[in-house]
N, CA, C and O atoms as a MOPAC input file, in Angstrom:
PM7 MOZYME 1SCF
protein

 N    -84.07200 1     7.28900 1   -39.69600 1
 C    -82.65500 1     7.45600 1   -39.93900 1
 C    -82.15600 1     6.20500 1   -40.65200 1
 O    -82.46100 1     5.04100 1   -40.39300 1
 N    -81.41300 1     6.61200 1   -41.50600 1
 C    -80.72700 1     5.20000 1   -42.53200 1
 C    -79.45500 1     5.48900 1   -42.09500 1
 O    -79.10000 1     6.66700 1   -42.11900 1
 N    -78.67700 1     4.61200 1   -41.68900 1
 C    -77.57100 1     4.26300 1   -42.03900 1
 C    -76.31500 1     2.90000 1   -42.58200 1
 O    -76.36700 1     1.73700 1   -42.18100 1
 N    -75.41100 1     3.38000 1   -43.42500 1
 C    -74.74700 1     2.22100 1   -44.24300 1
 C    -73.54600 1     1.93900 1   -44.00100 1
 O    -72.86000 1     2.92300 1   -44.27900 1
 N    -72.68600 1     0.76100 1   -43.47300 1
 C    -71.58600 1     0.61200 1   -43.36100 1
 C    -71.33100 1    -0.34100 1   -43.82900 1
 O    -72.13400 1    -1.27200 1   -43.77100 1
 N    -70.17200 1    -0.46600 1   -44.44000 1
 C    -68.89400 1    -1.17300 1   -44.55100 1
 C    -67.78100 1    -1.39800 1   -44.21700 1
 O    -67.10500 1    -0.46400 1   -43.78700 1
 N    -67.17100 1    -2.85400 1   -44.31800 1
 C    -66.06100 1    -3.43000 1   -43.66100 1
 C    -65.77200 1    -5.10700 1   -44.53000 1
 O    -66.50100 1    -6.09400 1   -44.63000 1
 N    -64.59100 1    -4.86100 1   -44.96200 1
 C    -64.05900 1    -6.09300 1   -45.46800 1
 C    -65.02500 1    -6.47100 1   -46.74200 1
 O    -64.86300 1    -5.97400 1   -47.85700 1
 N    -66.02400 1    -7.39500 1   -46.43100 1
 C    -66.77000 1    -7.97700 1   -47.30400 1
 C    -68.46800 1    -7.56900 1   -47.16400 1
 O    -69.40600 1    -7.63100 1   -47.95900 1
 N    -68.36600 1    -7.22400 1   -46.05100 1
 C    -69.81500 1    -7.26200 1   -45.03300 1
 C    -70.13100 1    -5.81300 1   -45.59900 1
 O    -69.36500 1    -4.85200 1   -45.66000 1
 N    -71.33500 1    -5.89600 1   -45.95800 1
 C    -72.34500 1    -3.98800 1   -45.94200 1
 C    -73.98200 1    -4.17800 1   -44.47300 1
 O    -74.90000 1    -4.81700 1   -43.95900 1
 N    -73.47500 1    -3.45300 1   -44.54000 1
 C    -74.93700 1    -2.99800 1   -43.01200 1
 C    -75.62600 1    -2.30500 1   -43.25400 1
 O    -75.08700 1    -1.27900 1   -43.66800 1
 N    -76.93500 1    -2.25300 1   -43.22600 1
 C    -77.78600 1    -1.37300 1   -43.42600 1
 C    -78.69000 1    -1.23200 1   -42.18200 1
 O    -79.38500 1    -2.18600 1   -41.83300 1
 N    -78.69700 1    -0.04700 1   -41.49700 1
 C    -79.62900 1    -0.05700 1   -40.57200 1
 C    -80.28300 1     0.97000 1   -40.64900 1
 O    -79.72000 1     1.98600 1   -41.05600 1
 N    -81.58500 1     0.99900 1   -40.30100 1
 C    -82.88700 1     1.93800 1   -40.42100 1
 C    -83.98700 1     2.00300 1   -39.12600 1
 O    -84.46400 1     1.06700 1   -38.48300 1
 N    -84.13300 1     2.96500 1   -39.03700 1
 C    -84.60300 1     2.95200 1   -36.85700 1
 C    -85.20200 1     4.59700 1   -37.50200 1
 O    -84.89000 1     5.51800 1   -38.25700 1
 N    -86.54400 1     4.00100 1   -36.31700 1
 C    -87.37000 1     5.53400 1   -35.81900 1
 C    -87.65300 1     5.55500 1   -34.39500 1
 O    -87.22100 1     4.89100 1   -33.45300 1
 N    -88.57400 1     6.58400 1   -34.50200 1
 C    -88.98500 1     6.53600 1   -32.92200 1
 C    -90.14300 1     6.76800 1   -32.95300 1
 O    -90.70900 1     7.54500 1   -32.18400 1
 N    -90.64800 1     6.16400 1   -33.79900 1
 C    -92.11200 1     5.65300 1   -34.06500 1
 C    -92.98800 1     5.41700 1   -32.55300 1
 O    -92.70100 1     5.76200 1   -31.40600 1
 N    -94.24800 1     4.62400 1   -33.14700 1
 C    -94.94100 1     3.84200 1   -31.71100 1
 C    -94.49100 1     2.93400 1   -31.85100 1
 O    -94.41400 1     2.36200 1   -30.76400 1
 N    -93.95600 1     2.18100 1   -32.88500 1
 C    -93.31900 1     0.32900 1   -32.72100 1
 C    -94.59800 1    -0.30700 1   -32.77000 1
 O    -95.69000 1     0.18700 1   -33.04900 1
 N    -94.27300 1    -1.57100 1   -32.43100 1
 C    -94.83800 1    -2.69700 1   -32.22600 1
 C    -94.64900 1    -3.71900 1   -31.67700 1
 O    -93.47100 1    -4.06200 1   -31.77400 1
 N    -95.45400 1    -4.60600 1   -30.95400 1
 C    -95.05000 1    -5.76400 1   -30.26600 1
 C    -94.76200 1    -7.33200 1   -31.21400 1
 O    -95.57900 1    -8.03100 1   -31.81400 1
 N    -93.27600 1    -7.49700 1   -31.04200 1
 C    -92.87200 1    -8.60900 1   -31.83200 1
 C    -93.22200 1    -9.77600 1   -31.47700 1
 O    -93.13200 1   -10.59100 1   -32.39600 1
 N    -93.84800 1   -10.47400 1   -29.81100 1
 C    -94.73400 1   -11.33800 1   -30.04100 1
 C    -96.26800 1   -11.39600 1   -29.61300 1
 O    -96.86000 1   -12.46000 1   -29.43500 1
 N    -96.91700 1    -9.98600 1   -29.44900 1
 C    -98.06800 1   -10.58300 1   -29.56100 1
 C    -98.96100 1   -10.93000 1   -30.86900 1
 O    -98.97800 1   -10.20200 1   -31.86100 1
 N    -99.43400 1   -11.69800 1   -30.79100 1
 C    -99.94700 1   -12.03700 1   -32.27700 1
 C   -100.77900 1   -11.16200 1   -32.80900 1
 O   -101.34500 1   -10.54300 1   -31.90800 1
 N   -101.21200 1   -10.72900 1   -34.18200 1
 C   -102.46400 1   -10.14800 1   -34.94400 1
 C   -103.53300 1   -10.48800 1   -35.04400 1
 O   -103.67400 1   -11.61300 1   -34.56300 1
 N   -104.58800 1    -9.99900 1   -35.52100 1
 C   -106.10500 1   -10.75700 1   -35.18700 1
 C   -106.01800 1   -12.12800 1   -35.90300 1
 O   -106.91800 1   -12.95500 1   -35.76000 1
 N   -104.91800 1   -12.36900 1   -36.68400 1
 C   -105.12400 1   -13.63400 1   -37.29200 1
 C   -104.37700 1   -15.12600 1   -36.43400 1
 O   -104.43200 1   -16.32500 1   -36.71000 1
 N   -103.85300 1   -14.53700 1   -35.56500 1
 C   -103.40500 1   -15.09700 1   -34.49300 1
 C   -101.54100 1   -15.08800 1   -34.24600 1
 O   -100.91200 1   -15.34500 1   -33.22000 1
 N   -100.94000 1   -14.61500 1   -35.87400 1
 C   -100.00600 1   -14.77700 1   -36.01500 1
 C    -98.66000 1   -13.90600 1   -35.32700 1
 O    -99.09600 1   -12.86200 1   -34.84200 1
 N    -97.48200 1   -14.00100 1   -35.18500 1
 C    -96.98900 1   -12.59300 1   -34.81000 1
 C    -97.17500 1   -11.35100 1   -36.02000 1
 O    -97.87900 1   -11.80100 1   -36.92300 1
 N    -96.84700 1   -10.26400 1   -36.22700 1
 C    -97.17200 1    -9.39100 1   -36.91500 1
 C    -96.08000 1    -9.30300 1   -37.99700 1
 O    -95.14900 1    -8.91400 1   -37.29200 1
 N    -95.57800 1    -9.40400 1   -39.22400 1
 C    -94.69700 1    -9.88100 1   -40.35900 1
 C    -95.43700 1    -9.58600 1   -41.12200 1
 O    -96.23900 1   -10.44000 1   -41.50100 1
 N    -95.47900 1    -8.35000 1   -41.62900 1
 C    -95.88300 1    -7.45500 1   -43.14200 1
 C    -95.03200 1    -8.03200 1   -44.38500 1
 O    -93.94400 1    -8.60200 1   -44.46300 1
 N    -95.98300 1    -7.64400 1   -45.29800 1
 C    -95.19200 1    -8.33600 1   -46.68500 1
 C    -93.56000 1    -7.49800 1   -46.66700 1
 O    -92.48900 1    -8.05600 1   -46.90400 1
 N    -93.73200 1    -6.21700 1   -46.36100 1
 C    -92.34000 1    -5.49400 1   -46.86600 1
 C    -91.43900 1    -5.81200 1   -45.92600 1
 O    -90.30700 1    -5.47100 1   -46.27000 1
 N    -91.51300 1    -6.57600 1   -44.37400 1
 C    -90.72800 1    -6.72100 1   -43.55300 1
 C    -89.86600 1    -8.53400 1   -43.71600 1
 O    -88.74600 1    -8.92500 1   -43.38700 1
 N    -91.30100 1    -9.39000 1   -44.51100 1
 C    -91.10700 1   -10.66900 1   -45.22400 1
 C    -89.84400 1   -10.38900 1   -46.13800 1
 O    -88.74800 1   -10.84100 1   -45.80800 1
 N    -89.98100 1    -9.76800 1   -47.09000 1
 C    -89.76800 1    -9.22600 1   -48.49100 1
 C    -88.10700 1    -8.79700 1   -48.16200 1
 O    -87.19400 1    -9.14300 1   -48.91200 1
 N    -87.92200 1    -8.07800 1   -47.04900 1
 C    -86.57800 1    -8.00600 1   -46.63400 1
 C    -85.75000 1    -8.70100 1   -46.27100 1
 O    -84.53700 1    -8.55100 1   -46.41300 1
 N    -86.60000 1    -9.98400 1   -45.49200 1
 C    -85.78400 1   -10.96900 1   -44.59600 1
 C    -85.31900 1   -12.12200 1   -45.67500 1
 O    -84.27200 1   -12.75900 1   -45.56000 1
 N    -86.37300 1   -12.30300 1   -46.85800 1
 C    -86.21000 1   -12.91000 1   -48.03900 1
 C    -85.08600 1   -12.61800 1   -49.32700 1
 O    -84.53100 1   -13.53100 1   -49.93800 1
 N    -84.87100 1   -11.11800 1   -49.60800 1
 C    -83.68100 1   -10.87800 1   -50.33000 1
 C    -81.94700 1   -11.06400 1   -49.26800 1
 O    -80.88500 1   -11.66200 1   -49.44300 1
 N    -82.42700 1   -10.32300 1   -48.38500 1
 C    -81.02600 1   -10.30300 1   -47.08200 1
 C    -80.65100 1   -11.95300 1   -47.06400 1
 O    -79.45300 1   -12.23400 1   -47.05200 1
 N    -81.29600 1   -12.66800 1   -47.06200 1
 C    -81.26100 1   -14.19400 1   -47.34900 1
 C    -81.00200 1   -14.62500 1   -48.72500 1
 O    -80.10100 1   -15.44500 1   -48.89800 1
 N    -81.61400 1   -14.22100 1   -49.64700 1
 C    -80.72300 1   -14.53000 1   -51.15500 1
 C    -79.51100 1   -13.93300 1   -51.40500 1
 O    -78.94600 1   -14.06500 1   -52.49100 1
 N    -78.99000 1   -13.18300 1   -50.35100 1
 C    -77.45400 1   -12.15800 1   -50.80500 1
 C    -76.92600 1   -12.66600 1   -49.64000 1
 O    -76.16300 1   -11.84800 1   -49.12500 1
 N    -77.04300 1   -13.81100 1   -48.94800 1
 C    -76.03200 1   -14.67400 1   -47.97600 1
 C    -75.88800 1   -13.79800 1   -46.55800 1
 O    -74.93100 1   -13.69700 1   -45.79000 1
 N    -77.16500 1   -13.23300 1   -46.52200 1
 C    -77.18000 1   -12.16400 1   -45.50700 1
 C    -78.22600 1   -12.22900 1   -44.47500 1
 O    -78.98700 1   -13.18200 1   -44.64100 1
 N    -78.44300 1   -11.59200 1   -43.60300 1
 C    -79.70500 1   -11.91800 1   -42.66400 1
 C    -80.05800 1    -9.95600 1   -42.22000 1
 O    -79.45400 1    -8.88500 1   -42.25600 1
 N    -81.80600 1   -10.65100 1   -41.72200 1
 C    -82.09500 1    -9.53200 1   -41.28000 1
 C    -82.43400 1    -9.37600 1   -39.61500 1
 O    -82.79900 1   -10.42400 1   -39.08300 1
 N    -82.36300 1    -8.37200 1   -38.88500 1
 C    -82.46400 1    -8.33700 1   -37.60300 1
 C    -83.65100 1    -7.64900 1   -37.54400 1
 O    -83.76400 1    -6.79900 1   -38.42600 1
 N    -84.52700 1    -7.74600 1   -36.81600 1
 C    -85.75600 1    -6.72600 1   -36.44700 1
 C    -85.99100 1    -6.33800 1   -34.35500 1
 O    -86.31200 1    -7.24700 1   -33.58900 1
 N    -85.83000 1    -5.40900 1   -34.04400 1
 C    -86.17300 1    -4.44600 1   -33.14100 1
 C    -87.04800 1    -3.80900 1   -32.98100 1
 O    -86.95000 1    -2.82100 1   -33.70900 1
 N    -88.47900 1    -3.78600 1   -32.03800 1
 C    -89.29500 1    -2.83300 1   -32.13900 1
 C    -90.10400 1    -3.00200 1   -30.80900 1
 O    -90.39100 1    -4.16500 1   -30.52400 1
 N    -90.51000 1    -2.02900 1   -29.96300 1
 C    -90.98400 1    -2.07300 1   -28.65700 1
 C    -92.24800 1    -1.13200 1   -28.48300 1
 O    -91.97300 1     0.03600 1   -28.20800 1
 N    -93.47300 1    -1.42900 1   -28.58900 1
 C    -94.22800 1    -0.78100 1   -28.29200 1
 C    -94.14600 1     0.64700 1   -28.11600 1
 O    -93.59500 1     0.77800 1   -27.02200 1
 N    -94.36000 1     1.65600 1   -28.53200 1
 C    -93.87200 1     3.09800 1   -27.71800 1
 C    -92.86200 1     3.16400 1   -27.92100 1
 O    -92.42100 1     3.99100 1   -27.12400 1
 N    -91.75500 1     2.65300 1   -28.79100 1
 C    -90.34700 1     3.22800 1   -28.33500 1
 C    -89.96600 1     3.25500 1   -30.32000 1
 O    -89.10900 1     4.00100 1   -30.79500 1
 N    -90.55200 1     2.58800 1   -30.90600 1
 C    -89.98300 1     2.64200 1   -32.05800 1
 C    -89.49300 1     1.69400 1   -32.89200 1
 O    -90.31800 1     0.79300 1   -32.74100 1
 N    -88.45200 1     1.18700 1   -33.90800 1
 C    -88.32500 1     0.11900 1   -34.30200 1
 C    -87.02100 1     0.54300 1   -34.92700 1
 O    -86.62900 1     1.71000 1   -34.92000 1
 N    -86.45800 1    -0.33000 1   -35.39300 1
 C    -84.74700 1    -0.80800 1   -35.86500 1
 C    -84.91500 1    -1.96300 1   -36.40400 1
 O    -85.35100 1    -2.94500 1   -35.80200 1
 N    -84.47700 1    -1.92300 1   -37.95200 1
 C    -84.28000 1    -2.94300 1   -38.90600 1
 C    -82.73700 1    -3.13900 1   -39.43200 1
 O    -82.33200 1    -2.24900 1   -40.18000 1
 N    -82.03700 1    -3.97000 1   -39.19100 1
 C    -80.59700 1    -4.40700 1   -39.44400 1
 C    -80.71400 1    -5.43700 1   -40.59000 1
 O    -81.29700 1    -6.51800 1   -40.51400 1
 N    -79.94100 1    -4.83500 1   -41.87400 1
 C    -79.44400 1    -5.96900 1   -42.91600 1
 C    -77.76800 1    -5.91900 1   -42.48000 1
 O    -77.02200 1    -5.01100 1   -42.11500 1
 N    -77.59400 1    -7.42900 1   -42.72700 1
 C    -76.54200 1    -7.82700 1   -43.11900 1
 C    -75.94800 1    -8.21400 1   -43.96900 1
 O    -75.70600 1    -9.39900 1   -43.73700 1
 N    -75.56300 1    -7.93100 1   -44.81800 1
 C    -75.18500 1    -9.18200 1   -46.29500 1
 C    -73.67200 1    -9.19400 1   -46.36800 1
 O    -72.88100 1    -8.27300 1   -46.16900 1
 N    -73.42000 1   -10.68200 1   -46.75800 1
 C    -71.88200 1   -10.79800 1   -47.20000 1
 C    -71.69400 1   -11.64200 1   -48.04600 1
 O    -71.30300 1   -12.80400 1   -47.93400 1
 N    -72.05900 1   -10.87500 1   -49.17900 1
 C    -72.07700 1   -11.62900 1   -50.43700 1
 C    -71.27600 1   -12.50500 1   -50.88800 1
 O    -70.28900 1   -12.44400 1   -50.15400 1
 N    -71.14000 1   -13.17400 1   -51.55300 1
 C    -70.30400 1   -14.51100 1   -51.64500 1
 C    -70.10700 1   -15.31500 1   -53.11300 1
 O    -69.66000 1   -16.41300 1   -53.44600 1
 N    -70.70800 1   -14.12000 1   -53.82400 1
 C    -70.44400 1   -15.00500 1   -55.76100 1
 C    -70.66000 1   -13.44400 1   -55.96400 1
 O    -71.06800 1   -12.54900 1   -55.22400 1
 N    -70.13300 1   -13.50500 1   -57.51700 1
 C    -69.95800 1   -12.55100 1   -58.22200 1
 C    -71.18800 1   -11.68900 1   -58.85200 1
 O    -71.31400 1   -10.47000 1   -58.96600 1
 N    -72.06200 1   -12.77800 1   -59.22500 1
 C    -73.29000 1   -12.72100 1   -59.79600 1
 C    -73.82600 1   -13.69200 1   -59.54000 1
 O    -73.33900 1   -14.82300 1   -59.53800 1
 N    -75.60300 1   -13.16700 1   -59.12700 1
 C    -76.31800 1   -14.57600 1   -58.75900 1
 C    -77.71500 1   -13.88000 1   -58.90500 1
 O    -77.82800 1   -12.66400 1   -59.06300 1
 N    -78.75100 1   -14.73700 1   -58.84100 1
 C    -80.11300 1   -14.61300 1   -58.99100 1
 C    -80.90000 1   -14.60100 1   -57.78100 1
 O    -80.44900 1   -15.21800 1   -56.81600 1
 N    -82.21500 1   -13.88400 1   -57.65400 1
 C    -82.62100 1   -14.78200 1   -56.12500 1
 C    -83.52200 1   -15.39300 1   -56.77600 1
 O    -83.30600 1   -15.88200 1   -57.88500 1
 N    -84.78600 1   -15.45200 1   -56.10300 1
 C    -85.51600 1   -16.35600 1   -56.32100 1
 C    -86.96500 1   -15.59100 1   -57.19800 1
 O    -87.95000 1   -16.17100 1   -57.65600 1
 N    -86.72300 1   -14.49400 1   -57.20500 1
 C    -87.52500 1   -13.52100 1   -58.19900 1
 C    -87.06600 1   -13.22100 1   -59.14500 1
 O    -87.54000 1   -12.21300 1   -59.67000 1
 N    -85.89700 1   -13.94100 1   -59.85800 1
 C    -85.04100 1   -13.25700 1   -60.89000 1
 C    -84.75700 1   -12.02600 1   -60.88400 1
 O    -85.07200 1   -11.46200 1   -61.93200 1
 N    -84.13300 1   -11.17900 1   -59.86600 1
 C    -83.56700 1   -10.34400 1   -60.14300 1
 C    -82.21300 1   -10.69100 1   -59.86500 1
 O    -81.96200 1   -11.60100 1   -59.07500 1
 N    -81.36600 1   -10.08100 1   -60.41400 1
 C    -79.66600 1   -10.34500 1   -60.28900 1
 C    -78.87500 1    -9.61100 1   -59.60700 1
 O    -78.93300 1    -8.46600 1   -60.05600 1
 N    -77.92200 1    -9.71700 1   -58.45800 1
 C    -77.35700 1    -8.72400 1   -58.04500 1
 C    -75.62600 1    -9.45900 1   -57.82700 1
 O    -75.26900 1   -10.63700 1   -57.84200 1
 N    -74.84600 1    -8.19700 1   -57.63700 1
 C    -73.51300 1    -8.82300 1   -57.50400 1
 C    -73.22100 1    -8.30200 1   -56.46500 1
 O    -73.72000 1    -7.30000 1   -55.95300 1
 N    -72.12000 1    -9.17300 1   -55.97700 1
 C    -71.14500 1    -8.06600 1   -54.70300 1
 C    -70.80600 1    -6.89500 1   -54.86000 1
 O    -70.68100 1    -6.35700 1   -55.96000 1
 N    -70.60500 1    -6.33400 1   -53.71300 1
 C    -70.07200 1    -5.10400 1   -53.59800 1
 C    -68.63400 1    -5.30900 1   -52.95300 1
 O    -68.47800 1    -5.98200 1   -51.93500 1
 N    -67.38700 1    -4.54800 1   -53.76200 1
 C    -65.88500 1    -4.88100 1   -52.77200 1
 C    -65.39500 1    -3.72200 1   -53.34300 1
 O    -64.26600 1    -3.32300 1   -53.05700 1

């Protein structure tokens, strides 16, 4: 399920299943916690658009990903050159 809200300046994006999930700290065979490129990759743009990301996920129960952004310039770059502007 996706869903998108807005308010004032702020957009939300949240996205949740009811998957099997996963455990957010036991580590992977590499010892690390578990942080896929596409879950990196999110927390990294939500952060170039002055925004953050939330992650939720419980073994057996599923997972929930929360963006936040509240953009804050008109036009800007991240760090991959792509360009994005606010939304108002």
């Amino acid at each position: 399920v996706v869903r998108v809200r807005s308010g004032g300046r702020a957009i939300e994006i949240e996205i949740w299943d009811n998957g099997k999930g996963f455990s957010l700290t036991e580590p992977t065979g590499d010892g690390d916690p578990p942080a896929g490129l596409g879950l990196t990759t999110i927390r990294e743009r939500a952060h170039a658009l002055n925004g953050e990301m939330k992650l939720q996920s419980t073994p057996g129960a599923g997972t929930t990903v929360l963006v936040r952004l509240e953009p804050h310039s008109p036009t800007r770059r991240d760090s991959s050159g792509l360009q994005s502007r606010t939304i108002s």
